[in-house]
MARLUMVO-810688 format. One line per field, with one value per residue (C-alpha): residue in three letters; x, y, z negated; residue number from 1. Coordinates in nm, 3 decimals. Example, Ala and Ser with C-alpha at 12.3 -4.5 7.8 and 13.67 -1.06 7.14 Angstrom:
<sites>
residu = [ALA:SER]
east = [1.230:1.367]
north = [-0.450:-0.106]
up = [-0.780:-0.714]
num = [1:2]
</sites>
This chain:
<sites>
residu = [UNK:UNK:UNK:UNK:UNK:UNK:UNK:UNK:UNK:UNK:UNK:UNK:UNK:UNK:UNK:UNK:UNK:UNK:UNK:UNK:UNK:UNK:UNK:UNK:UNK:UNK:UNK:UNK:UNK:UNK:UNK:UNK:UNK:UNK:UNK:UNK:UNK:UNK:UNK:UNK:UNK:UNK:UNK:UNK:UNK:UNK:UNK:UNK:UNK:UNK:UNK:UNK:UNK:UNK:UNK:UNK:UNK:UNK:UNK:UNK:UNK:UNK:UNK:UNK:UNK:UNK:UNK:UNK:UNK:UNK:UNK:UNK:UNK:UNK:UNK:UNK:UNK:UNK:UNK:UNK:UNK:UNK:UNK:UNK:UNK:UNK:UNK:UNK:UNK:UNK:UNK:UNK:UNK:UNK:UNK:UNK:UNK:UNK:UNK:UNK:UNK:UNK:UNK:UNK:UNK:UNK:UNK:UNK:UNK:UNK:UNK:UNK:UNK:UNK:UNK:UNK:UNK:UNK:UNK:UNK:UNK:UNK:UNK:UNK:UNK:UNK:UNK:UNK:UNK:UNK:UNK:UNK:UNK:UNK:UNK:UNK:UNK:UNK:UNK:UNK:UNK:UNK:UNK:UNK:UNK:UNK:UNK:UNK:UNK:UNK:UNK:UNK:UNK:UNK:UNK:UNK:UNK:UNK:UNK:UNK:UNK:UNK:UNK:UNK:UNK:UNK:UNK:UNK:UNK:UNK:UNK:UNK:UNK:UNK:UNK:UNK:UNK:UNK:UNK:UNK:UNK:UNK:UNK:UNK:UNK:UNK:UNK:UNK:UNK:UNK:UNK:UNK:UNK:UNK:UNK:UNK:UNK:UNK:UNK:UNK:UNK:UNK:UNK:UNK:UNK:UNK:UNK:UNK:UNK:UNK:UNK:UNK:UNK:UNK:UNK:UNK:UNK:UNK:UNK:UNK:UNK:UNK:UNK:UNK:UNK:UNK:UNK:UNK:UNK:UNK:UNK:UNK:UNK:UNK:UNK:UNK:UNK:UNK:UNK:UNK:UNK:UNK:UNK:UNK:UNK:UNK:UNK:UNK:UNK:UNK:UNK:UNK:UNK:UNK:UNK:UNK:UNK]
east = [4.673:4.365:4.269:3.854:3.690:3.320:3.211:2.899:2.656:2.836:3.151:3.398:3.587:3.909:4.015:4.291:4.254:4.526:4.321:4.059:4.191:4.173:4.466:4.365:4.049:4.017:3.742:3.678:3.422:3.289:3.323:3.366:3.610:3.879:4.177:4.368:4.659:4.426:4.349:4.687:4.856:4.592:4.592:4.898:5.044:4.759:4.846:5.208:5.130:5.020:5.320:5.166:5.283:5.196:5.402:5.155:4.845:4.822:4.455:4.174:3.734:3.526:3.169:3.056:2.726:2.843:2.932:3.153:3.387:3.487:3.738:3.943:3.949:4.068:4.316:4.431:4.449:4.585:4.813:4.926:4.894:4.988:4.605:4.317:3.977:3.721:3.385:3.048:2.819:3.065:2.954:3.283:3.230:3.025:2.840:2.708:2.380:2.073:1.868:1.503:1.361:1.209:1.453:1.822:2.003:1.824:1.941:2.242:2.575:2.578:2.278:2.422:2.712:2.579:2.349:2.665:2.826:2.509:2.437:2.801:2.756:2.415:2.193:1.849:1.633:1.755:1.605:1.908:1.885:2.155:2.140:2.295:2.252:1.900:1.795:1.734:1.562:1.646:1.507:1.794:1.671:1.807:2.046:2.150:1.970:1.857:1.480:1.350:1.354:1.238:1.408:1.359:1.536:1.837:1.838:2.106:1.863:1.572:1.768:1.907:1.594:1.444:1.742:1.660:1.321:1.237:1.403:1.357:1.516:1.900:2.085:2.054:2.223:2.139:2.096:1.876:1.653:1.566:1.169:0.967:0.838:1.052:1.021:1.165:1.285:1.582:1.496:1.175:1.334:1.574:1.229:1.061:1.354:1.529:1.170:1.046:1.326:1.253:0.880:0.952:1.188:0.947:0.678:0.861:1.023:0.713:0.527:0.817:0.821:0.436:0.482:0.761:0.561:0.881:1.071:1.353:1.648:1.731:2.078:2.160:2.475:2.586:2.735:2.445:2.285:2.441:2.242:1.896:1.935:1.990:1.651:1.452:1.413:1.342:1.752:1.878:2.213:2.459:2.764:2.963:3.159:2.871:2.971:3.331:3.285:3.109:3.337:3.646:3.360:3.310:3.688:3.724:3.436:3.619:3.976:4.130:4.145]
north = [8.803:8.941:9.245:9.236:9.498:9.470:9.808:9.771:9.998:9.860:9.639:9.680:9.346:9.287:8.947:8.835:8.588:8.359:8.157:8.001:8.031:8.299:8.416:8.633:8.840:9.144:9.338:9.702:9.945:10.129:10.531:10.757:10.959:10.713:10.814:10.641:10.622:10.477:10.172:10.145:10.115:9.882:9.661:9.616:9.551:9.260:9.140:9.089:8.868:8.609:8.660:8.893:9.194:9.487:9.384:9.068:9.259:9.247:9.337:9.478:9.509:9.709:9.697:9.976:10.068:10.390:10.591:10.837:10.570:10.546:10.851:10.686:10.334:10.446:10.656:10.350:10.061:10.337:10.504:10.214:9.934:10.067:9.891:10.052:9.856:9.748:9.880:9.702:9.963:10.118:10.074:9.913:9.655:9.352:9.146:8.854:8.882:9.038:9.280:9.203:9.487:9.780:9.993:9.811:10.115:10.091:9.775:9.806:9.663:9.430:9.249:9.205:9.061:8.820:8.696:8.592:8.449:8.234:8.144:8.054:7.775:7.652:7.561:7.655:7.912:8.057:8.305:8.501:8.579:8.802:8.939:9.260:9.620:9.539:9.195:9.126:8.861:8.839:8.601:8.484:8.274:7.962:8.152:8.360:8.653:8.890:8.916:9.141:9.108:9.212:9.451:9.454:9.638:9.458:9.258:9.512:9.803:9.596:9.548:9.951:10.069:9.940:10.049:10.423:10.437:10.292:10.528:10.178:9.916:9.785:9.667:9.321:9.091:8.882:8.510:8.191:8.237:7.956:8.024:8.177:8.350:8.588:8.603:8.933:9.253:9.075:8.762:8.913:9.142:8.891:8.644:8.892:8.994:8.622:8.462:8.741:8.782:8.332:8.375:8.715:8.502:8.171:8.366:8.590:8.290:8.091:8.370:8.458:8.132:8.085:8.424:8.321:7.990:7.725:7.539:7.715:7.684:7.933:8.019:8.276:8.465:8.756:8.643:8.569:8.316:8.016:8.091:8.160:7.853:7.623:7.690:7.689:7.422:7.706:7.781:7.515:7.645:7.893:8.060:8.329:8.497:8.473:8.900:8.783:8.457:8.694:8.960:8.713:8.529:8.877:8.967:8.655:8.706:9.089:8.897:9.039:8.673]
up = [7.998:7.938:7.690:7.635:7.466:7.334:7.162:6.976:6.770:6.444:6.493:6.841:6.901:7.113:7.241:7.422:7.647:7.818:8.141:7.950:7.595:7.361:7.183:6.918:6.833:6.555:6.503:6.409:6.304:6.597:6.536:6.817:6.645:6.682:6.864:7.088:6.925:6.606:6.834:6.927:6.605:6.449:6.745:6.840:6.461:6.468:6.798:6.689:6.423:6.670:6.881:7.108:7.277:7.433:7.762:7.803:7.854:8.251:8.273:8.065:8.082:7.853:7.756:7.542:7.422:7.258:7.493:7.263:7.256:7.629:7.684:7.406:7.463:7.855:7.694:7.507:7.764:8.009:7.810:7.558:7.758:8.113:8.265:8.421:8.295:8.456:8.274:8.246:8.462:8.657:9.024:9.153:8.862:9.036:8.737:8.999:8.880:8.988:8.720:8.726:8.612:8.712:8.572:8.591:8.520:8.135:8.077:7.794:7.916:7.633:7.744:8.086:7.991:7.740:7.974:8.170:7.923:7.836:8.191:8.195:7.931:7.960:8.256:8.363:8.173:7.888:7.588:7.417:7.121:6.969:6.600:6.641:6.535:6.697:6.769:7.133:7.310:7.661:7.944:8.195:8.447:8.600:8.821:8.578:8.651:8.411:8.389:8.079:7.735:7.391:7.159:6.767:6.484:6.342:5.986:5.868:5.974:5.775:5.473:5.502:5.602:5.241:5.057:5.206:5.185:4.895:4.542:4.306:4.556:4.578:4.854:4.911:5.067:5.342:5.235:5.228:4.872:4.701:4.739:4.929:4.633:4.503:4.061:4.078:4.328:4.476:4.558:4.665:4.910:5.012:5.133:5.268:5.485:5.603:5.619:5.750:6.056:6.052:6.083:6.331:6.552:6.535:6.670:6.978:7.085:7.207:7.296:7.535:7.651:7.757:7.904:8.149:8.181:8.204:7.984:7.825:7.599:7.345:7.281:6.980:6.944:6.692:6.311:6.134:6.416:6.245:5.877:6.116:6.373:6.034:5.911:6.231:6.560:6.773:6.856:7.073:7.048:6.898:7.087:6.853:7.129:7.432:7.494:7.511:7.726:7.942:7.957:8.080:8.331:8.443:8.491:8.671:8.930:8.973:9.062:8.699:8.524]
num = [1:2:3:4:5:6:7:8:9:10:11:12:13:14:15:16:17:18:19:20:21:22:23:24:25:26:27:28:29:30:31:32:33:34:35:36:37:38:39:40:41:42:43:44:45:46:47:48:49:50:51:52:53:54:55:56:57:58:59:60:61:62:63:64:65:66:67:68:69:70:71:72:73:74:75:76:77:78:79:80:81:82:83:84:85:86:87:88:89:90:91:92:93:94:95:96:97:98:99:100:101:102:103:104:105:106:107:108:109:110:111:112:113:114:115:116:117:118:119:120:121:122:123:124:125:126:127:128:129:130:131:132:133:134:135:136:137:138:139:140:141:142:143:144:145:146:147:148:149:150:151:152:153:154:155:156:157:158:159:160:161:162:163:164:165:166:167:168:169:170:171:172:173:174:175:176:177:178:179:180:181:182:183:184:185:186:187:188:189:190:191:192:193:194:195:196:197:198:199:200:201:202:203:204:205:206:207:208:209:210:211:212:213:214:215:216:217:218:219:220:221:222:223:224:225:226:227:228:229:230:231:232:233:234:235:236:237:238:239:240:241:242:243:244:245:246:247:248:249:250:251:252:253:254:255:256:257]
</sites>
């Protein structure tokens, strides 16, 4: 089986996969302080509970943004699990894609393998559009290549940002108001932030699109693309686990899966 690792800004996932199915996936907040043997005891304890072992993991790939994180999460599938990983950006690691950009070595990880994973289940040009710790718009063309994209702060940053900065505003949370205009602080702040991130993403998206100058489909990924792409036409399609899909594609094109 396979052990995939996406560590984000915010949240780092595992999944196993088994072939083409996935077996189990927990989640984690990303802090660089956590130790190996951390991982290990949390993971493994969860693993278990779907009848997974530590004995079944014959392979492993990593994709971390965070790059405080990497010494331990080797340690861990090294010293735990008894695999070497393949990591996203390491030179032996071959993504079977080309980076269209003038600077490929900028380009996060993340991004990379997303695009893979969206290429993976969708043809011809694609816009992804994952709501992350930032939210990222990225062109992928018909062969999957990766061809630029657009980077904008994250919801959560919007709605922590306000909390911060402002000494007489709460922390919100992140949900669909019943009108547009808000009858008093919270349900003002929660319209100006989810129709403000609709109207932000309704505008990118065709502006992207007349830029590139073909048709495209937009696919979004990240936990809150299913409450956006219900309230807009502009998202063709939403994939939850795009990073992991690409991960395993990834693994798979590197003879690991």
């Amino acid at each position: 089986m396979l052990l995939a690792v996406d560590c984000g800004n915010t949240n780092t996932v595992f999944a196993v996969f088994e072939g083409d199915t996935q077996r189990g996936q927990w989640r984690i907040a990303t802090d660089p302080r956590r130790t190996a043997d951390e991982y290990a005891v949390w993971l493994t304890q969860l693993m278990s509970l779907r009848g997974l072992q530590v004995a079944d993991i014959a392979n492993a790939i990593v994709t971390t943004v965070v790059p405080g994180t990497r010494r331990n999460l080797d340690t861990l599938l090294e010293s735990h699990f008894g695999v070497t990983p393949l990591v996203i950006r390491d030179a032996s690691v071959d993504l079977g894609i080309e980076i269209l950009v003038e600077r490929p070595e900028q380009v996060g990880a993340d991004r990379l393998v997303t695009a893979v994973g969206a290429h993976l289940l969708h043809a011809g040009d694609l816009i992804v559009l994952d709501f992350g710790t930032g939210t990222t718009f990225d062109m992928v063309d018909d062969k999957g290549n990766w061809c630029g994209g657009v980077i904008s702060p994250g919801i959560n940053l919007s709605v922590e940002a306000l909390y911060m900065a402002g000494a007489l505003l709460p922390r919100v949370n992140i949900e669909k108001p019943e009108k547009v205009i808000g009858g008093s602080t919270v349900p003002a702040m929660q319209s100006g932030i989810f129709w403000g991130y609709v109207s932000m993403i309704e505008g990118m998206i065709p502006r992207i699109a007349d830029e590139y100058g073909k048709p495209v489909t937009v696919v979004a990924t990240g936990g809150l693309a299913p409450l956006f792409a219900d309230v807009t036409d502009v998202i063709d399609a939403t994939e939850p686990d795009l990073t992991l899909i690409g991960l395993r594609e990834i693994a798979r094109r590197n003879g690991i899966a």
